[in-house]
C-alpha positions as CSV (number, residue, x, y, z in Angstrom):
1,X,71.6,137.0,24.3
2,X,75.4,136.1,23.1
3,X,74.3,132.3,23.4
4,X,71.1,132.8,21.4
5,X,73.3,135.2,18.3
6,X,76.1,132.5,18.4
7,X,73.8,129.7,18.0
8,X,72.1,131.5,15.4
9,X,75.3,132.1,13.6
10,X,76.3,128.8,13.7
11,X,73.4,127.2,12.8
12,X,72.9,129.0,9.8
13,X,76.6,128.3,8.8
14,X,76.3,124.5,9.1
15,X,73.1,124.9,7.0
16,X,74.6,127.7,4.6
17,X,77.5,125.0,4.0
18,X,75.3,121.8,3.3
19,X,73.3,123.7,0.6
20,X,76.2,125.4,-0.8
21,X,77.6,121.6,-1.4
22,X,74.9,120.6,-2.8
23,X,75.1,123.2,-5.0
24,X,78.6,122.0,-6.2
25,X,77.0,118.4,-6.3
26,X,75.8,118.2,-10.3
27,X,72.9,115.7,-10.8
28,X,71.5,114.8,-14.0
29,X,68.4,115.9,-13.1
30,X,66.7,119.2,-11.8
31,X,65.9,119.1,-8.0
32,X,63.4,121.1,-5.6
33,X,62.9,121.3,-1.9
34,X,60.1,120.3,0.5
35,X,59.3,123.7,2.4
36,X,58.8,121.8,5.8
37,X,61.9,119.9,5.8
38,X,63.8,122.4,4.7
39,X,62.3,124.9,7.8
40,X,63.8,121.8,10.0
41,X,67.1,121.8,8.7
42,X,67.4,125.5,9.3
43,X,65.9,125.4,13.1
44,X,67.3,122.0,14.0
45,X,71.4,123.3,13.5
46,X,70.4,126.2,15.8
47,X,68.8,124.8,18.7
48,X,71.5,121.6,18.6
49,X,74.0,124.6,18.8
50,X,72.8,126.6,21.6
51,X,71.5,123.5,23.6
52,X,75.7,122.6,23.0
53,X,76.6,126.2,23.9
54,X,74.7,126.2,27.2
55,X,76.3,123.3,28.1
56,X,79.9,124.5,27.6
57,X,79.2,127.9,29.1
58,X,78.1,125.8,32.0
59,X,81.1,123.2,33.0
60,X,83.3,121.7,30.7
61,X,85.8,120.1,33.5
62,X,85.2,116.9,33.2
63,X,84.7,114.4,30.2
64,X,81.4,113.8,30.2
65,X,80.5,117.1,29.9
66,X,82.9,117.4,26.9
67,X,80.6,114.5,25.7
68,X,77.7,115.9,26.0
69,X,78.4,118.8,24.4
70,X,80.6,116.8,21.6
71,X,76.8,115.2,21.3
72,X,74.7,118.0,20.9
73,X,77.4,119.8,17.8
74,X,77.1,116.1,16.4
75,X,73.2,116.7,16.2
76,X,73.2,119.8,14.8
77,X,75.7,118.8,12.2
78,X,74.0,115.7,11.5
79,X,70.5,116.5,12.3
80,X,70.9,119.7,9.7
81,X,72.6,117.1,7.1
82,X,70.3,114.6,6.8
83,X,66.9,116.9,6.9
84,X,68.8,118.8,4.2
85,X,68.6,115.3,2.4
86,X,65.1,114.7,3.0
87,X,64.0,117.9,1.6
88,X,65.4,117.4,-1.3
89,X,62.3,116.4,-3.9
90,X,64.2,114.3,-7.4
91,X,62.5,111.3,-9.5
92,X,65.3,109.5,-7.9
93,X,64.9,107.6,-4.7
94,X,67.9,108.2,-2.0
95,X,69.9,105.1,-0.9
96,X,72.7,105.0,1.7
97,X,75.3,102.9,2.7
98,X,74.4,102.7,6.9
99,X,78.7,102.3,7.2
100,X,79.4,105.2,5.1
101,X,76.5,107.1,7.6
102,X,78.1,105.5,10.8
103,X,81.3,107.1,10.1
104,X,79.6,110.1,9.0
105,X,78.5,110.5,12.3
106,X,81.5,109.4,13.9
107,X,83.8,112.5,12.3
108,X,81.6,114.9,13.4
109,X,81.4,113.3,17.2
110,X,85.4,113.1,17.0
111,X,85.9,116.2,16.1
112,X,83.5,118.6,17.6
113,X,85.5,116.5,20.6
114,X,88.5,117.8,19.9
115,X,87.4,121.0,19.1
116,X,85.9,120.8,22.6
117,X,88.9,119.8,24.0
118,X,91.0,122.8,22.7
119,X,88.9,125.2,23.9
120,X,88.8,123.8,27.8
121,X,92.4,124.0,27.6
122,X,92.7,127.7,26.3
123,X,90.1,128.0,29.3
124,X,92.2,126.2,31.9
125,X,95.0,128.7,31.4
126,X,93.1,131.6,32.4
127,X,93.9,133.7,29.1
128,X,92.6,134.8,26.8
129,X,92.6,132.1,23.3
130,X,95.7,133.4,21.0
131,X,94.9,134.2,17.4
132,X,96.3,131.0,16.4
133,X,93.9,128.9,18.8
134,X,91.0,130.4,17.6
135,X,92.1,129.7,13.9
136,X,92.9,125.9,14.8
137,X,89.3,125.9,16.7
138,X,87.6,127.1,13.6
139,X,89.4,124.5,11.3
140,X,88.2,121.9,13.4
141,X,84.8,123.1,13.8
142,X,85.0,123.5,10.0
143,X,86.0,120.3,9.5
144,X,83.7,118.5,11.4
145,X,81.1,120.0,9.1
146,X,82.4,119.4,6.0
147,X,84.2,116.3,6.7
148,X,80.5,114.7,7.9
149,X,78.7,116.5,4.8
150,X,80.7,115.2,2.2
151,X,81.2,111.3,3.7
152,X,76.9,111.6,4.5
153,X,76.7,112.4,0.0
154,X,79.4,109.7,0.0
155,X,76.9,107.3,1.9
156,X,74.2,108.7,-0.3
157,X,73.0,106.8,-4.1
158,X,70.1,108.0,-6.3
159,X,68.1,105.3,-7.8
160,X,65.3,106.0,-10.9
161,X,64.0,105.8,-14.3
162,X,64.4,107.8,-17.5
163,X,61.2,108.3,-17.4
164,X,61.2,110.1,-14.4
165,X,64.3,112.0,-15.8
166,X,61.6,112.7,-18.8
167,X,59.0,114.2,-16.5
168,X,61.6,116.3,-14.3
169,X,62.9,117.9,-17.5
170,X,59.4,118.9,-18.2
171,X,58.8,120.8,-15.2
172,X,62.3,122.5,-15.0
173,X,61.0,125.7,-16.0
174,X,58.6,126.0,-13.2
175,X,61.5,124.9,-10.8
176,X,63.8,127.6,-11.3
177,X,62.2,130.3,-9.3
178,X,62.7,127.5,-6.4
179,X,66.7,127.1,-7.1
180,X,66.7,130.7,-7.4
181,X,64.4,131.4,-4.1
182,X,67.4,128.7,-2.4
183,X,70.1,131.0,-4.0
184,X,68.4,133.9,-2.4
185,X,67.9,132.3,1.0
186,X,71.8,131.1,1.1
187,X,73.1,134.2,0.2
188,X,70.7,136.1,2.5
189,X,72.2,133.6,5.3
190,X,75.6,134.6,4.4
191,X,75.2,137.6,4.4
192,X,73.0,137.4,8.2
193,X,76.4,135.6,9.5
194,X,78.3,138.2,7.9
195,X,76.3,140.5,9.9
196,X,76.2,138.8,13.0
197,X,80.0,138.4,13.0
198,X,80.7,141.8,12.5
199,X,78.1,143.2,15.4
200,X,79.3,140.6,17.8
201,X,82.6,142.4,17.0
202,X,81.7,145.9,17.7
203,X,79.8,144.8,20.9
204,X,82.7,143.2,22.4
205,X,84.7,146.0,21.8
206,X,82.5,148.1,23.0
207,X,82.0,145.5,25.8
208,X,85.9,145.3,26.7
209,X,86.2,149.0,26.8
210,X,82.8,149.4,29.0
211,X,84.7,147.0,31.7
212,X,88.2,148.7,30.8
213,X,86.6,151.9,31.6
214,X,84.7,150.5,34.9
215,X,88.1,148.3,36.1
216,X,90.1,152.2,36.0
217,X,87.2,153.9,37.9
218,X,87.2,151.2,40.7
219,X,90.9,150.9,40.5
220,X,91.5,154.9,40.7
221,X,88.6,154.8,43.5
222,X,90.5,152.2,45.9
223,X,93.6,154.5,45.4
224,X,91.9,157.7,46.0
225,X,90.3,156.4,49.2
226,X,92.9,154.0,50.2
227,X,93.3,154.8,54.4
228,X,96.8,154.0,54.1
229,X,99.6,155.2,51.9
230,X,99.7,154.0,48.6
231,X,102.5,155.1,46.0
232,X,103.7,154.4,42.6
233,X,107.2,153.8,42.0
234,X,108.9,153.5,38.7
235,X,112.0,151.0,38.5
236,X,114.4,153.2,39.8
237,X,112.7,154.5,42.8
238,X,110.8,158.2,41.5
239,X,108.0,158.5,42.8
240,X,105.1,158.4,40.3
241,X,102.2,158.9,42.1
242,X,100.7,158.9,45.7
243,X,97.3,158.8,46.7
244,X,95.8,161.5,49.3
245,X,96.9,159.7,52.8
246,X,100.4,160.2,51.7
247,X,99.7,163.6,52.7
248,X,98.2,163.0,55.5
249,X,100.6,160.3,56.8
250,X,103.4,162.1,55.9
251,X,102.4,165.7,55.5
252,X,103.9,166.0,52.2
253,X,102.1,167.9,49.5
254,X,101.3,165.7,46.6
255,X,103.4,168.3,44.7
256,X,106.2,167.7,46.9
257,X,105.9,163.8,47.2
258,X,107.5,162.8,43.5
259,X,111.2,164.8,44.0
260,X,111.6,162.1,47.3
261,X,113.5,159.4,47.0
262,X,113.5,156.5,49.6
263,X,117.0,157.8,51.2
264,X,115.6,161.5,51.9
265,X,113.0,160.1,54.0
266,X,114.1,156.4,55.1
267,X,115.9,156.1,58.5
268,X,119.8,155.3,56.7
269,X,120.3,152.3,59.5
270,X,117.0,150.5,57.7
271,X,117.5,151.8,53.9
272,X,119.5,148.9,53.0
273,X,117.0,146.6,54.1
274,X,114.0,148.9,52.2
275,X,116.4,148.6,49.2
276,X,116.3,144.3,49.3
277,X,113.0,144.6,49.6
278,X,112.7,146.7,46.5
279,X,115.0,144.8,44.4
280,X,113.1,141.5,45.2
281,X,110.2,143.3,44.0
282,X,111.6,144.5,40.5
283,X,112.8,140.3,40.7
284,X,108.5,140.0,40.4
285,X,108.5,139.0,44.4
286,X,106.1,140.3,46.5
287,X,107.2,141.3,50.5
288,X,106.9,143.3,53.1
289,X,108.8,145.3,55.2
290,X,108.8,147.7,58.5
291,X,110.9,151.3,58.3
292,X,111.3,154.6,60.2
293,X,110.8,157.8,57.8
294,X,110.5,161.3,59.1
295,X,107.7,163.6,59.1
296,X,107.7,166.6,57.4
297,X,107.8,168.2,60.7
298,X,110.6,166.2,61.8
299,X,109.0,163.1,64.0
300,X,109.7,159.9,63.4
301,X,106.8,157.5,62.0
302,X,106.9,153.7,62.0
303,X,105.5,152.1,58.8
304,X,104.7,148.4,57.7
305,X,105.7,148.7,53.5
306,X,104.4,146.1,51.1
307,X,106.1,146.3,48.0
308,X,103.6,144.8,45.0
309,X,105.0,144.5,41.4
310,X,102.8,145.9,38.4
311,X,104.0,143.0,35.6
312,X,102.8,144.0,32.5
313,X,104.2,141.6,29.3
314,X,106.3,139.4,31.8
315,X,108.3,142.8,32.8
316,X,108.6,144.1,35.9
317,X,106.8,147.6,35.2
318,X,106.4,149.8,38.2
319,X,106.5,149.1,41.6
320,X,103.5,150.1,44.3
321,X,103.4,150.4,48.1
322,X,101.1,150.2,50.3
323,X,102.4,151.1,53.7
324,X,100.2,151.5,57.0
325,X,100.7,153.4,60.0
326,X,101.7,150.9,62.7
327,X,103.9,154.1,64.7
328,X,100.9,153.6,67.6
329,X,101.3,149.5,67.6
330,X,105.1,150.0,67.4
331,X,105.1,152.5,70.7
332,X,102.1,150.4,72.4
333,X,104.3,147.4,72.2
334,X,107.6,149.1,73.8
335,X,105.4,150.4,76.6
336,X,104.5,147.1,77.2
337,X,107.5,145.4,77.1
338,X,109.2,148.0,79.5
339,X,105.8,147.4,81.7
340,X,106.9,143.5,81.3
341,X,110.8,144.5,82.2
342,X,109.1,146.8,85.5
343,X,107.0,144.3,86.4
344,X,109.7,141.0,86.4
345,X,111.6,143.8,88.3
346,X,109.0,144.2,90.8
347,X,108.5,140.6,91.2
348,X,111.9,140.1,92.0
349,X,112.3,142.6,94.3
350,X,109.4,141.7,96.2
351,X,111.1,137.8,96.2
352,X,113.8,139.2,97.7
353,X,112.1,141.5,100.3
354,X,109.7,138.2,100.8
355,X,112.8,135.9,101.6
356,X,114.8,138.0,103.7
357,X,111.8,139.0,105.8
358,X,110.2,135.0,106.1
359,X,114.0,134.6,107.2
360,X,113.9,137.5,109.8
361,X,110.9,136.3,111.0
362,X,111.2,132.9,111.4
363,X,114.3,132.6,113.1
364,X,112.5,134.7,116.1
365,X,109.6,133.1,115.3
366,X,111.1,129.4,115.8
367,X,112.4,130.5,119.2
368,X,108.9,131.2,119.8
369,X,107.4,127.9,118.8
370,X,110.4,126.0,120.3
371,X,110.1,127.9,124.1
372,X,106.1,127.4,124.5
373,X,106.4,123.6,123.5
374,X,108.7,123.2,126.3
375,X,106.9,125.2,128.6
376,X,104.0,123.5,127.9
377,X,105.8,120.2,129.0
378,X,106.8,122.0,132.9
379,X,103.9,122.1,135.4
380,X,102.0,124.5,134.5
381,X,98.0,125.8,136.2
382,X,95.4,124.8,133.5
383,X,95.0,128.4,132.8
384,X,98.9,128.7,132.0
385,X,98.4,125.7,130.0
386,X,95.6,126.9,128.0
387,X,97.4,130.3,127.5
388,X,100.7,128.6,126.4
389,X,98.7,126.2,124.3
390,X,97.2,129.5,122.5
391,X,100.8,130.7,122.2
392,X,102.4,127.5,120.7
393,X,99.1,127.4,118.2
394,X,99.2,130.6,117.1
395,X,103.4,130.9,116.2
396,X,102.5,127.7,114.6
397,X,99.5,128.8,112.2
398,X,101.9,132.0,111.4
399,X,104.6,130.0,110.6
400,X,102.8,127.9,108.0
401,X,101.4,131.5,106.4
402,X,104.6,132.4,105.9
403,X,105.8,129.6,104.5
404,X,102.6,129.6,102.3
405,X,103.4,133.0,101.1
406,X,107.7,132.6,100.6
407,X,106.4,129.2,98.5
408,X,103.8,130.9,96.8
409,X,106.0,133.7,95.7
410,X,109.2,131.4,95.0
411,X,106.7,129.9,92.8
412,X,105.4,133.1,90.9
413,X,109.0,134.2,90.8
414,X,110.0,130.5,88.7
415,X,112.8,130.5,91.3
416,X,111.3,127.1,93.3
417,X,113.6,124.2,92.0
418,X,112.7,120.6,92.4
419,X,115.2,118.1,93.6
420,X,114.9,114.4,92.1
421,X,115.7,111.6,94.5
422,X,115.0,108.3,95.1
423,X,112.2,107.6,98.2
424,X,109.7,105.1,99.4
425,X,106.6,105.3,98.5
426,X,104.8,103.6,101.3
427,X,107.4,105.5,103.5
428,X,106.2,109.0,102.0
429,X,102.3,107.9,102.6
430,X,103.3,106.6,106.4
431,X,105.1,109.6,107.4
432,X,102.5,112.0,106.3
433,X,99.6,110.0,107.6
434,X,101.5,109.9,110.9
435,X,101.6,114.0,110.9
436,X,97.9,114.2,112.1
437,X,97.5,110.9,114.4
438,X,97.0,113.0,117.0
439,X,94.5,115.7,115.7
440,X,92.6,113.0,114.0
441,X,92.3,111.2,117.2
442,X,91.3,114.3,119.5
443,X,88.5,115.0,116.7
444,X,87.5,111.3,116.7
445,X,88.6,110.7,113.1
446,X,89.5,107.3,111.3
447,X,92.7,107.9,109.0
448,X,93.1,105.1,106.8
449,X,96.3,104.6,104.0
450,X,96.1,102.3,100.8
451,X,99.3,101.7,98.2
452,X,98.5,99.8,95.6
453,X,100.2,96.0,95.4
454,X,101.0,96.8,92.0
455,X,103.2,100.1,92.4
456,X,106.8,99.3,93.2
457,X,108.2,101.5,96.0
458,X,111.2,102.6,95.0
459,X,110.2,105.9,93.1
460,X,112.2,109.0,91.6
461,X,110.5,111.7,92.2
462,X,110.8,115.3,94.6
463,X,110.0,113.7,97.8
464,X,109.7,117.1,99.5
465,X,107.3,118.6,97.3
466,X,104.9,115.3,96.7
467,X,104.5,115.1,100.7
468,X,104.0,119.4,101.3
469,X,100.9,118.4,98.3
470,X,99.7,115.4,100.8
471,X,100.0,117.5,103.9
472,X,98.5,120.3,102.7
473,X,95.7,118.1,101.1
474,X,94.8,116.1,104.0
475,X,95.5,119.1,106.5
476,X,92.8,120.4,104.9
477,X,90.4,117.3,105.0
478,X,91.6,116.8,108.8
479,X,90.5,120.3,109.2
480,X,86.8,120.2,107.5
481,X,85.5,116.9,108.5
482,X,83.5,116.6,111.8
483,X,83.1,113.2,111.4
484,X,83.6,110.3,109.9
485,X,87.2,109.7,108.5
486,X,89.9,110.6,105.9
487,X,91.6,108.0,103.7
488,X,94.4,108.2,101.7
489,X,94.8,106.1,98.4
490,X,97.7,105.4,95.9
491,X,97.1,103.5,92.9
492,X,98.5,103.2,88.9
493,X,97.3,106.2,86.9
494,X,96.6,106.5,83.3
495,X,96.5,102.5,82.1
496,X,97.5,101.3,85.6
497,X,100.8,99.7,83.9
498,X,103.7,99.5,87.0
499,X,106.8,100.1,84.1
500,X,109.2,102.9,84.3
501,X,107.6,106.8,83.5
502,X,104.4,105.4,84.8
503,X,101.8,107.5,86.2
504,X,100.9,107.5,90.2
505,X,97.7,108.2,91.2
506,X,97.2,110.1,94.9
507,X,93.3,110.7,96.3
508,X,92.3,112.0,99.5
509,X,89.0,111.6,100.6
510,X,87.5,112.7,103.4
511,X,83.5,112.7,104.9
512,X,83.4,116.5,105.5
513,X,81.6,119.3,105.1
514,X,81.8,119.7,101.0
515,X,82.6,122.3,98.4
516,X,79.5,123.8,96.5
517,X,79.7,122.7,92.6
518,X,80.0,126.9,91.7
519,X,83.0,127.1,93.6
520,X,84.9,124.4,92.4
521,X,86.1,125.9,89.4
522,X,87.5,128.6,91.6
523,X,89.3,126.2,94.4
524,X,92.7,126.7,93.2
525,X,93.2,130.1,92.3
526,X,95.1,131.7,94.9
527,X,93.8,133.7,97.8
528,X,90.4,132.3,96.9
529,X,88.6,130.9,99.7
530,X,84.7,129.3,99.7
531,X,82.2,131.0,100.9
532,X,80.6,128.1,103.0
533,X,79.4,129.1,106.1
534,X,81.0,126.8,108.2
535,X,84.5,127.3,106.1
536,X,84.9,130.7,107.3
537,X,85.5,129.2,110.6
538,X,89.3,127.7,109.6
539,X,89.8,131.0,107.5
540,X,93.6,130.9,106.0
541,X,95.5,132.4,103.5
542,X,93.7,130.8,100.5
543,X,97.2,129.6,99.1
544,X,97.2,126.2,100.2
545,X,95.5,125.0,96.8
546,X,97.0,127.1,94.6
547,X,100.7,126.2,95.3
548,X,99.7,122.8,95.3
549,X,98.5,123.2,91.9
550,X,101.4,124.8,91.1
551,X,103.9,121.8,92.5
552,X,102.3,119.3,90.9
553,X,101.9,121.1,87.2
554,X,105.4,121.5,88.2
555,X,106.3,118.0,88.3
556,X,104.4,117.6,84.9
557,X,101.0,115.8,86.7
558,X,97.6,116.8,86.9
559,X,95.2,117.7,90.2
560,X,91.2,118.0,90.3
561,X,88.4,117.5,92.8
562,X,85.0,116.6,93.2
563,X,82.9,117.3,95.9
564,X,79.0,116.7,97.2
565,X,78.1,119.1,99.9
566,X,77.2,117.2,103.3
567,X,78.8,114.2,102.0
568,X,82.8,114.5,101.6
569,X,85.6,115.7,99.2
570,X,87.7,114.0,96.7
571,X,91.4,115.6,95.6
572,X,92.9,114.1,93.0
573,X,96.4,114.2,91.6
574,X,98.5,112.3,89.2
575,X,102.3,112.6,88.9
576,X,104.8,110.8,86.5
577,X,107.1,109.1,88.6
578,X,110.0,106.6,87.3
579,X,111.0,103.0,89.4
580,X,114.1,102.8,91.6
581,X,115.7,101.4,93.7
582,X,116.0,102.5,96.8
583,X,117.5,101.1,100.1
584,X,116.8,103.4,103.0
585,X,115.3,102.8,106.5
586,X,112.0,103.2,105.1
587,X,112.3,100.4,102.0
């Protein structure tokens, strides 16, 4: 509708001002119009305008568009001009000078351009156009038309006869009710702008106060309703206004509310801090801060306050707040923290209890151990030997659950320190493989060891730690496989590059029984064991996996496996280790 009244306006303007010139252009001779061009040179302007309208309303970014619309003001200027010219009906034929015509067209291209151009930049600042931009807009607009109507009469020469003049003269009389018809139809246009102009005025005020009117009803609405507190300060900290959750935050009385100032209510230890953040935001900074106040019936609440300046003419005006609840967050998160304190407590006292009792129970516990292997080594019946055997296997299997369990906790606790040494590599791998010769062996197992040519074996690296993974690792394959055999491999990880910080990969395979693939995923969590049938036959602790997991994510490497079941398992783990050199009996 606005495009379709502007365009209309417009139009009638450009066409209003070409007639009016012609008015002030004297000609010897009396003059009349053609009623069909004429109708064009009224309806072309308008729909060159509102075609150039839709385009701006539509984008205007970039220059093209600019262009285009540039294009379709030229057309209307132009297009009214020169049907304006061909309706007029003289005994004179119309000449024109096609340069004079170019650069008719060219001013009205130019500066509908520029006109253009002003009026994405009022856009671009996201204002509204000051009275002195749309003055400037208009004169170039205004120009545009009059500078292309008076170069196209400049392009413009009459040719003809005096006896043409002759016969004109005759029929003047019967022309003036046309001049005076024109007269009429001009003024009547004027007077439609006139109109148009003044309406489009009352609508937008009417408009602006409609959306003025609508902007306070939303704006008191999200005030009203507002769950949290909202307030209105003036600049030197009065209370204005508060919306109805003040109340019930604070159990205030709206009534009550405005005689508070920040100190009557703010705990004093944070008031200097509420009081930067209020000064910041009479600076026109926004921020946010968190305060104890008191209820009105004397508890403490815990509030998060944003402090939002209202700038009104580039001063700071009044200041609102918006300041939520957060006394529930505030008093969940000290329970958990002293649940966190409680807990680390816990854990360390059951560290404690864990390492003085593994001590207690070992020493005793060794003697055990130590006293049945050298029994077992006197002549003994083959029922005292199978009875001492039972003895000796049993103080064994304890002692490795509670070492599982001291390790496992030492872990938890992060009280398990590793100590960096230089070792041999292919000593580490020998030594472990030589740990279950003899079980291997009695089960009719083949244990096979591979290092890799390309690994040097002088590493840095926690010894210890890296052989309790292998034992545990193949302990376990020793302990599942029926058949068949276990071997050991060590090879370059990552690239494969033997350089200092490389990566060492360890895998133990074995031709067991398997894992299932759903239980994989679960393998080293701790106290988890699988639920394969024959598993539950070497039942343990389940902690085996996990502090190996633990070691070697200690040592900054990596562990996985892969199983098929009937067919064998496949531990993995990779460990950074640095070359060294290192000269001991196993070198």
């Amino acid at each position: 509708m606005w495009l379709l009244l502007g365009s209309t306006a417009m139009g009638f303007g450009i066409w209003s001002m070409h007639f009016i010139g012609m008015l002030a252009y004297h000609l010897p001779v009396d003059i009349h119009y053609h009623p069909g061009w004429l109708a064009i040179s009224i309806l072309l302007p308008v729909l060159a305008v509102y075609a150039a309208f839709r385009m701006m309303a539509r984008d205007l970014a970039s220059n093209l568009a600019m262009a285009i619309g540039s294009f379709w003001l030229c057309v209307a200027i132009v297009g009214m001009h020169y049907s304006g010219m061909a309706a007029i009906r003289m005994p004179y034929d119309q000449r024109y000078d096609w340069l004079l015509v170019a650069a008719s067209i060219g001013i009205a291209f130019a500066v509908s351009f520029a006109a253009l151009k002003l009026s994405h930049a009022n856009q671009q600042k996201g204002q509204a156009p000051s009275q002195g931009a749309k003055m400037l807009l208009s004169l170039l607009l205004g120009a545009a038309i009059a500078g292309m109507h008076y170069t196209g009469m400049a392009a413009v020469s009459f040719v003809g006869t005096e006896a043409d003049a002759a016969h004109v003269r005759e029929t003047a009389e019967r022309m003036q009710t046309g001049n005076a018809l024109l007269a009429a139809v001009i003024g009547g246009s004027m007077l439609f702008i006139l109109a148009l102009v003044m309406a489009s005025q009352i609508l937008d005020k009417r408009l602006a106060l409609r959306i003025a009117d609508s902007n306070q009803r939303r704006y008191d609405s999200i005030f009203e309703h507002h769950p949290d507190m909202v307030c209105l300060y003036d600049p030197s900290g009065r209370i204005l206004k508060a919306n109805p959750a003040a109340e019930r935050i604070m159990g205030y009385a709206a009534s009550e509310l405005p005689s508070r100032f920040h100190n009557e209510m703010v705990n004093p230890d944070e008031f200097e801090q509420l009081k930067a953040c209020f000064m910041a935001a009479l600076q026109g900074e926004s921020g946010t801060v968190e305060v104890t106040v008191r209820h009105k019936e004397g508890h403490l609440l815990h509030l998060s306050c944003t402090m939002v300046p209202w700038v009104e003419n580039g001063r700071v005006q009044d200041i609102y707040t918006i300041s939520k609840d957060i006394t529930g967050s505030v008093e969940t998160e000290r329970q958990l923290l002293a649940a966190k304190r409680d807990a680390e407590e816990a854990l360390r006292v059951k560290s404690d209890f864990l390492a003085v009792m593994s001590h207690e129970i070992r020493t005793p516990l060794n003697g055990v151990i130590g006293m049945s292997a050298i029994l077992l080594e006197t002549e003994l019946s083959e029922e005292q030997h199978e009875f001492v055997q039972v003895i000796h296997g049993s103080g064994a299997l304890l002692l490795s659950t509670i070492n599982d369990v001291l390790d496992y906790s030492k872990l938890e606790a992060g009280k398990m320190q590793l100590s960096i040494a230089p070792f041999s590599l292919h000593g580490l791998v020998r030594d472990t493989a030589m740990l279950f010769q003899t079980q291997c062996k009695q089960k009719g197992l083949e244990l096979a060891c591979a290092v890799d040519e390309g690994l040097t074996d002088g590493m840095l690296g926690d010894e210890q730690r890296i052989c309790q993974v292998l034992i545990n690792l193949v302990g376990n394959a020793v302990k599942f496989t029926a058949k068949g055999g276990i071997e050991v491999v060590v090879q370059p990880g990552g690239h494969g590059a033997a350089e200092v910080g490389q990566r060492v990969r360890f895998e133990v395979r074995d031709t067991g029984i398997g894992i299932p693939g759903e239980e994989l995923e679960h393998l080293f969590q701790p106290f988890y064991q699988a639920k394969n049938g024959r598993a539950k036959r070497h039942e343990g602790t389940g902690l085996g996996l996990a502090i190996c997991k633990d070691l070697v994510e200690m040592m900054g490497g990596t562990i996985s496996v892969t199983s098929v079941v009937g067919e064998g398992t496949c531990f993995v783990f990779e460990l950074p280790l640095e070359a060294a050199s290192f000269a001991g009996p196993n070198a």
